[in-house]
C-alpha positions in Angstrom: -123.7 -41.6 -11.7 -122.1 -44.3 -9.8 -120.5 -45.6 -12.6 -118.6 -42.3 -13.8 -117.4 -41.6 -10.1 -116.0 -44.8 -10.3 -114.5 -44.5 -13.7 -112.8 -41.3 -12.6 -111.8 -43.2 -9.2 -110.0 -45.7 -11.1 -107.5 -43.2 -13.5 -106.9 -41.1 -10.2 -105.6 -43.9 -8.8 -103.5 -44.7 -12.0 -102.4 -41.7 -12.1 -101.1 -41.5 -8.6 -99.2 -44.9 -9.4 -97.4 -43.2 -12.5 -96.5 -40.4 -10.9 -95.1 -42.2 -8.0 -92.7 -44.7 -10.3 -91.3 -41.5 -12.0 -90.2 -39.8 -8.8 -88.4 -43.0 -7.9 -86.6 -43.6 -11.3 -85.7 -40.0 -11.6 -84.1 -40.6 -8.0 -82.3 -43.5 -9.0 -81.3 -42.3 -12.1 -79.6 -39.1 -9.6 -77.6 -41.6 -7.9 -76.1 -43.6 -10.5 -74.4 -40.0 -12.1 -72.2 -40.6 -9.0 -71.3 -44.2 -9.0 -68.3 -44.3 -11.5 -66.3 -42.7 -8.2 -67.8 -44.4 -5.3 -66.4 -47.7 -5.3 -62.3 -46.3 -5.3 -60.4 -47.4 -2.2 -57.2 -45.5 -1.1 -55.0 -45.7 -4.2 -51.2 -47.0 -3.4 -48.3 -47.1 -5.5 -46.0 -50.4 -5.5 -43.2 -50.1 -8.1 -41.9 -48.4 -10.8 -40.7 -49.2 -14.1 -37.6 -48.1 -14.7 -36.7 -47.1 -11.3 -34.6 -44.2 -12.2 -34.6 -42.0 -15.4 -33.6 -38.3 -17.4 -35.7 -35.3 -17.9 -38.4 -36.4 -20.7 -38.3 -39.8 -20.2 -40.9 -42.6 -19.3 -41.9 -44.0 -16.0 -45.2 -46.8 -15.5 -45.8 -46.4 -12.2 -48.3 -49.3 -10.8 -50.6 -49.8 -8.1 -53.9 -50.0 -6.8 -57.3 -47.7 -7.0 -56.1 -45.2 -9.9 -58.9 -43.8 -11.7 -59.1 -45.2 -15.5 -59.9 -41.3 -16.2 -56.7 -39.5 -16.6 -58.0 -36.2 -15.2 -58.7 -38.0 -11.9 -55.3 -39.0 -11.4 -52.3 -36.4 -10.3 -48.7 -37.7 -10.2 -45.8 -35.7 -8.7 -42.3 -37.3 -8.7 -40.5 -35.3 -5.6 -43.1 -32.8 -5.6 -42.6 -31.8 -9.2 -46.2 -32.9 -11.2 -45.7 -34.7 -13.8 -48.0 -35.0 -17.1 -49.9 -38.6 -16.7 -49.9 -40.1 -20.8 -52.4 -43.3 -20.2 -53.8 -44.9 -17.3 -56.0 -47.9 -16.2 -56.9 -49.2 -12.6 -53.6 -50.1 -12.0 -51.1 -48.8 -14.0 -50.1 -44.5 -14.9 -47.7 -44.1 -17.9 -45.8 -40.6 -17.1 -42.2 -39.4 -17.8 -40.4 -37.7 -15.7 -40.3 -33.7 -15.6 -38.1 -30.8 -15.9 -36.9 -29.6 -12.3 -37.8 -32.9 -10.7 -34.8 -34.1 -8.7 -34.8 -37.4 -6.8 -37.4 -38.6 -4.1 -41.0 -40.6 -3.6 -43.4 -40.4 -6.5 -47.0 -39.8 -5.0 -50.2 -40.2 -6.7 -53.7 -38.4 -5.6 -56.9 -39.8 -7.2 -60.2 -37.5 -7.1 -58.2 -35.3 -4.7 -57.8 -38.0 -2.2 -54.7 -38.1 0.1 -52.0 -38.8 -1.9 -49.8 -42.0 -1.6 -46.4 -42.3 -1.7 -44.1 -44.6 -3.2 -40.3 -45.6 -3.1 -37.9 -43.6 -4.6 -36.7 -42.7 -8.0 -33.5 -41.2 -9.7 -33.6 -38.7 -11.5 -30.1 -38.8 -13.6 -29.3 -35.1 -14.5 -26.2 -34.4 -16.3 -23.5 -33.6 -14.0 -19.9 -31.7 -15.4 -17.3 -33.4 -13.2 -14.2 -32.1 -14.6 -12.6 -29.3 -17.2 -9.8 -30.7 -19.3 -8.0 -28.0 -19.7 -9.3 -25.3 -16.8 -8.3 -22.3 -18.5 -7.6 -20.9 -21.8 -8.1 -18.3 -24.3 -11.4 -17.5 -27.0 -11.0 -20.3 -29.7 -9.3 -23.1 -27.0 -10.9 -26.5 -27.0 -11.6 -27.8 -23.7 -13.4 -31.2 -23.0 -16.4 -32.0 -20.1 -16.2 -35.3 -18.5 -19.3 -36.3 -16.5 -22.2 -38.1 -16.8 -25.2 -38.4 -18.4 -25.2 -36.4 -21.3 -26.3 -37.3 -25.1 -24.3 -38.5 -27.4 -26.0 -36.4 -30.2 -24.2 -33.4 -30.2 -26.9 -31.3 -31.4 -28.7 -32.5 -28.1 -26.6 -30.8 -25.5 -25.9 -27.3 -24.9 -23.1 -25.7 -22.8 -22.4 -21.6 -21.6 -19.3 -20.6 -20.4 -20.7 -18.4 -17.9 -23.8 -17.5 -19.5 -22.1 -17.3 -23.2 -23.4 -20.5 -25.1 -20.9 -22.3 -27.3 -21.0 -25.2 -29.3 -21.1 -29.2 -29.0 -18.8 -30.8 -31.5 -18.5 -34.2 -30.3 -20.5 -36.1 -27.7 -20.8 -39.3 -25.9 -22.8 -40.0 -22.8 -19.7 -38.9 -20.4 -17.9 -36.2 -22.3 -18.4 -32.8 -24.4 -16.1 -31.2 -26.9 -16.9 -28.2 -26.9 -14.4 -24.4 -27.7 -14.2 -21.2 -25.8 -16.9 -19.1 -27.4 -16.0 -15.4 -28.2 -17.6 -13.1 -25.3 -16.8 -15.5 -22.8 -15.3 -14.7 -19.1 -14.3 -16.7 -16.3 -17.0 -18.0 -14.8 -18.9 -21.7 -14.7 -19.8 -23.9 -17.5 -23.3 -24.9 -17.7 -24.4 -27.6 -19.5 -28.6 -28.7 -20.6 -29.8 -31.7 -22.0 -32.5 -32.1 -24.3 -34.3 -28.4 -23.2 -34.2 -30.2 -19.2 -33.1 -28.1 -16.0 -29.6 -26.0 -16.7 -27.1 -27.7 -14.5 -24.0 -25.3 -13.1 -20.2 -27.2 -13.2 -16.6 -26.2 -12.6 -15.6 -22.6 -13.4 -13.0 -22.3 -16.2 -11.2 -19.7 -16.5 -11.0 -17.6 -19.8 -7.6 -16.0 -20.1 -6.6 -12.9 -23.0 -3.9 -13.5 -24.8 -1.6 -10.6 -26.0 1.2 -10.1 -27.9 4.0 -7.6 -27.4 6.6 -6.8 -30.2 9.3 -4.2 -29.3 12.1 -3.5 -32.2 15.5 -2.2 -31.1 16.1 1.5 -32.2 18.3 3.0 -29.8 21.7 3.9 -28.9 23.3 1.0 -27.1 20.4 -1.3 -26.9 22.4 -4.2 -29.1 25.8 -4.6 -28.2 28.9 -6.7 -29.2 32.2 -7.9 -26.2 35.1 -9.3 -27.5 35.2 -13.0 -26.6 38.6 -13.3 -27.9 41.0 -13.9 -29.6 40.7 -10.8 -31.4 43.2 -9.6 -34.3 44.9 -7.2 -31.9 44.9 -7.7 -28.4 46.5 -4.9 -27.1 44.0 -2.4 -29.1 40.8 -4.8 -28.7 41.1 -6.8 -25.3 39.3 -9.2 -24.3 35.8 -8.3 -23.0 36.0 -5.1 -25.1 32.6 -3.4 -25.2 31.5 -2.0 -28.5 28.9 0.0 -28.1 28.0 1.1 -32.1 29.1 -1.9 -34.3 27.0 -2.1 -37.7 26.2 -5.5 -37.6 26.0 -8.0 -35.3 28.4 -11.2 -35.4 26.6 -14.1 -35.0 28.6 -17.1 -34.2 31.3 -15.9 -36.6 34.6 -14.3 -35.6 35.2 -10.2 -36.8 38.0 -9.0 -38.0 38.8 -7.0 -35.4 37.0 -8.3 -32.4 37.3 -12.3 -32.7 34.2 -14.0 -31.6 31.7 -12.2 -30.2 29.1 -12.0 -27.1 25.7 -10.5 -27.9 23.7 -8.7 -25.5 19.9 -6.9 -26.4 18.5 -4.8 -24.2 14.8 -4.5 -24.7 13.4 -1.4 -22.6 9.3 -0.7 -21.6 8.4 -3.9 -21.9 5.2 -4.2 -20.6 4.4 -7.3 -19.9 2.8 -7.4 -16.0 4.9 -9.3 -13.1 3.6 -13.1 -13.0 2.0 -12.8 -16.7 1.5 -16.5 -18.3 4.5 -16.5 -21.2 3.4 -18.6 -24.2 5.7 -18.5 -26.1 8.6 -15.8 -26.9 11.3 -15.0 -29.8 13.9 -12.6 -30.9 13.6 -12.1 -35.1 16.6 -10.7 -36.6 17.2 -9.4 -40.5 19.8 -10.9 -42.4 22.4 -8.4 -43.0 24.9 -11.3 -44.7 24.4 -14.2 -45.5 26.2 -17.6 -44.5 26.1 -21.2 -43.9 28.5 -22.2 -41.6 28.3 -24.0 -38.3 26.6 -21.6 -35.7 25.5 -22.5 -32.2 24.4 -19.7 -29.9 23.7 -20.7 -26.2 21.1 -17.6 -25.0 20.1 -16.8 -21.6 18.2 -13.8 -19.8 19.8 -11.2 -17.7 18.5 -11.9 -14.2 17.5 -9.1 -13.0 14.6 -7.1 -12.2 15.2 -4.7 -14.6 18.5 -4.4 -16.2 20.6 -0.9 -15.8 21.9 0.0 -19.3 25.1 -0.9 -21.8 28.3 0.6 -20.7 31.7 0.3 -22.2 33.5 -1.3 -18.8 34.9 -4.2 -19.7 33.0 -7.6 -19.4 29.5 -5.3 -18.8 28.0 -7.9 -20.6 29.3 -11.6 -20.0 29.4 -10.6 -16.1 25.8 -10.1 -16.1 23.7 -13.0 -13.9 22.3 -15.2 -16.1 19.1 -16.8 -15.3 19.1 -20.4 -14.9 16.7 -21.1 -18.0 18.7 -21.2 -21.1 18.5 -22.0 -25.0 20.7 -23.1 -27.8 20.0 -21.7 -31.1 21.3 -23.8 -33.4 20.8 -21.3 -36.6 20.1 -22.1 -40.0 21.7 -21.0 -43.2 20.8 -17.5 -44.1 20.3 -17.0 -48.0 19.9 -13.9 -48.8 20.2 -10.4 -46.8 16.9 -8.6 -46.2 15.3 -12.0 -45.0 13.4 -11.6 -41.6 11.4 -15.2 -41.9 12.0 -18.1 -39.2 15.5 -18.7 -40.4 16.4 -15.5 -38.5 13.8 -15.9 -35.5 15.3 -17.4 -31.8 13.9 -21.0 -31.0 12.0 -20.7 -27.9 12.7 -18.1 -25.4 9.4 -18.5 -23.1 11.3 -20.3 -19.9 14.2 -17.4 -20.3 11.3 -14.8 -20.0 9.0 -16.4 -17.7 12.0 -16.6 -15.2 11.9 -13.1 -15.3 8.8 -11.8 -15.1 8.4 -14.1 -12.0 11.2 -12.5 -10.4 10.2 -10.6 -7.2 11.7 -6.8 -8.7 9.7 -7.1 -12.0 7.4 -4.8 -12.9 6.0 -3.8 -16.0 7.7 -1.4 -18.2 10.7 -2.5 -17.1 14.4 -3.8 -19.5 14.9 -7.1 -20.4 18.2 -8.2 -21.4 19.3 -11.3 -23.6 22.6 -12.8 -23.5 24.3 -14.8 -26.7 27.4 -16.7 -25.9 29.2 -19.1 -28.9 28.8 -23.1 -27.9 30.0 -26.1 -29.5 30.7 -26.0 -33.6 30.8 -22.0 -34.5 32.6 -20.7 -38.2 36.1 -19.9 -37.8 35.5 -17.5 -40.5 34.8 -13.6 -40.9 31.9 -14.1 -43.2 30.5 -17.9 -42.6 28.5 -17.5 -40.0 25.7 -15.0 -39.8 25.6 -11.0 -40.1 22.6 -9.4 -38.4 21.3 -6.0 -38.7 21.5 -3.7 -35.6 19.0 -0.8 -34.5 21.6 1.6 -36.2 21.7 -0.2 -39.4 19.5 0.9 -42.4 17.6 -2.1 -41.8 15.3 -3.4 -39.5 16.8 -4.0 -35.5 15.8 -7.2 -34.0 12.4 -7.5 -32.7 11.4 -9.1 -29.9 7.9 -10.8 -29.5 6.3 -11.8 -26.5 3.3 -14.0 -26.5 1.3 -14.1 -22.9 -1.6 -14.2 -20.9 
């Protein structure tokens, strides 16, 4: 008997002993689950590498006490976090992220206090100036700033919300055209899918163009310049009101040389309109190839009173002080209406005008032609227009503005 209580003694006390070593492994074991986090100090943040940088690009930030688990370790870079690529103890590989702007880049580890560091640049693209700063559908206009990629197909640009194309690109200036749809308003410009930064507005102008061909009455008319054929019948400054052509640097039989007046009425271009560019095109009515030379100026006025048959009612018109000479070309054949019959340049003439304090739209514009210089002595070397009472077409004229 005494020996089986003993025997029984003995594995009690055995099994008390096993029992109590498992308790204390599993208790240790408990404790090491949370050592991988208990020996991190507060983690700090020295330097950065680069210290400035674009939307997208990458940034080692070093320090002390990061956690070599990514998850453990937050990074913000002015507030705006930023997705960590790699890490170790003492290093974080990030790049920086859309919407961050310039400041401290702070790191938290295991939802510790965060520590800040120095601060970085963020370089965003930035549109400094519009070259030109206004301009129709289809005009090319250039960004100069900084910034930007020179990969064309990297960068994109809205003229007030309408997106255009890049055609050309370096890392200060865009090429770039006026996109159909567009209205005044700012030009935008993104790199790379980054933040949308606003620049200069430009200002996106419509460009019309008005044509008005004589037809009436006493719109084109014709003064005796002198000296004519028969002075006493046709003096000088004689007014004729209903010739069927119009002399053009030549001298008529009748009349001698000849000033020209054209009276355009409803014109509708508005008071203060942008004139690109403006013309008068005639229609051959004879041809001829000698010297003509045709100095051309506007009537400046507000709106100028109709053709009478007073003497001089045209040549003592004010003239404006813009002027043009028309030196004209041989006309070939009669019927032509092609450049050889069209004004050089009349946009100063008509921009003086329209600028005038009494314009309005709707209101007559008048056009003066006075002989200069080398003109055909002849009756039939210089040039024959048609008039708005000939068969053919009257002289049209075409205004270009915005």
């Amino acid at each position: 008997m005494k020996h089986i209580i003993s025997k029984y003694s003995k594995l009690l006390t055995l099994s008390v002993l096993v029992l109590t070593l498992t308790v204390v492994f599993s208790c240790e074991s408990d404790d090491d689950q949370s050592a991988p986090n208990s020996n991190f100090g507060p983690a700090s943040v020295t330097v950065y590498n680069p210290e400035s940088g674009k939307e997208g690009a990458g940034v080692i930030i070093s320090g002390t006490n990061f956690s070599s688990i990514a998850s453990e370790n937050k990074v913000w870079i002015n507030g705006v976090e930023a997705t960590i690529r790699s890490v170790s103890n003492t290093t974080i590989l990030t790049s920086v992220p859309v919407g961050a702007t310039t400041g401290p880049i702070t790191v938290s580890v295991n939802g510790g206090e965060a520590a800040a560091g120095p601060s970085f640049t963020v370089l965003l693209p930035t549109i400094t100036s519009l070259s030109p700063v206004k301009g129709g559908v289809g005009e090319t206009v250039v960004l100069t700033g900084e910034h930007f990629s020179a990969t064309p197909e990297e960068n994109k640009v809205w003229f007030n919300g309408v997106e255009t194309t890049v055609t050309e690109a370096t890392a200060t200036s865009l090429t770039v055209t006026v996109p159909q749809g567009a209205n005044t308003g700012n030009v935008s410009v993104q790199v790379k899918d980054g933040t949308v930064i606003s620049g200069p507005s430009f200002e996106v102008t419509t460009e019309i163009t008005f044509e008005l061909q004589l037809t009436e009455l006493n719109d084109d008319v014709e003064e005796t310049a002198g000296p004519s054929a028969d002075l006493v019948s046709w003096p000088i400054g004689y007014m004729d009101l209903n010739s069927s052509d119009l002399e053009l640097g030549e001298r008529d039989s009748d009349f001698g040389a000849q000033i020209i007046g054209m009276r355009y009425i409803n014109v509708t271009v508005p008071k203060n309109a942008t004139i690109l560019s403006a013309a008068i095109q005639f229609e051959c009515d004879a041809p001829g190839a000698g010297p003509v030379n045709l100095r051309i100026h506007g009537e400046n006025v507000g709106n100028s009173p109709e053709n009478t048959d007073a003497l001089f009612n045209t040549s003592s018109r004010p003239k404006t002080t813009a002027s043009v000479l028309w030196t004209i070309p041989e006309w070939v054949t009669a019927g032509d209406r092609g450049d050889a019959q069209k004004t050089v340049d009349l946009k100063d003439i008509v921009q003086e005008i329209v600028n005038r304090g009494d314009w309005a739209a709707n209101n007559a514009m008048n056009f003066i032609f006075t002989q200069e210089g080398a003109n055909s002595d002849t009756t039939g070397d210089g040039r024959e227009a048609e008039t708005s009472k000939s068969e053919g077409k009257g002289a049209t004229l075409i205004i270009v503005y915005e």
